[in-house]
N, C-alpha and C positions, 0 to 999 in steps of 0.2 A: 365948771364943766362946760358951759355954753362957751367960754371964751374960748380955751381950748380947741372944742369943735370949731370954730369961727377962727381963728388961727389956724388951725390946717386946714381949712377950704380957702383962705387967703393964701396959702403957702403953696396949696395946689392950681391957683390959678396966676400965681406969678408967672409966668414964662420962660423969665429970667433964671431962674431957680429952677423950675426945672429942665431947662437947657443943661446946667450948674450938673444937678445932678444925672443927669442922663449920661454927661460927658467922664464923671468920675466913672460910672458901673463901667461904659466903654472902657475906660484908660486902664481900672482895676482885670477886665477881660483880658487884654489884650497884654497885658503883665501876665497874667496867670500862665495864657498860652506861651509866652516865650521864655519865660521858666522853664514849664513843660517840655518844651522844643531842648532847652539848655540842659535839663536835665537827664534826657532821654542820649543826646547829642555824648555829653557826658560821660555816661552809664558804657554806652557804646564804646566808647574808648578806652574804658580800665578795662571791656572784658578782653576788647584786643591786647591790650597793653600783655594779660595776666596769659591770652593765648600764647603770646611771642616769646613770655620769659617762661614757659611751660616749655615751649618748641625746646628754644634752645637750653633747658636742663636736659632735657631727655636726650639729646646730639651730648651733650657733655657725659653724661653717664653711657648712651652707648660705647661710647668712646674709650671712656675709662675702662667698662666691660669688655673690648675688643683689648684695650692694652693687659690687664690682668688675665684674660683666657690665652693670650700668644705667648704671656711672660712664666705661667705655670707649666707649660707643654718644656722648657728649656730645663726643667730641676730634674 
């Protein structure tokens, strides 16, 4: 048990070590955010993507709509 303790108060007064690990939380940080960024970024694009191919069904079915109401009026 003492050693243990006496091993991480050596581990925390390395410097070196914890330079080591201070720089991973950063790297692991700054990964997460540009996920996040990637994600969001993403996200944003399928809903336009689903807006555009929504737009133009609806022009397509109008359409169809305007050719079947002009072509019932002719019987």
């Amino acid at each position: 048990m003492q050693r243990e303790i006496s091993k991480k108060e050596q581990s925390l007064l390395n410097p070196e070590k914890v330079k080591k690990e201070t720089k991973t939380k950063e790297v692991i940080k700054e990964a997460e955010a540009i996920t996040k960024s990637d994600l969001t970024t993403q996200i944003h694009d399928l809903k336009m993507s689903i807006a555009q191919e929504l737009s133009d069904l609806a022009e397509k079915v109008a359409s169809e709509a305007k050719k079947i109401h002009c072509n019932s009026g002719s019987y």
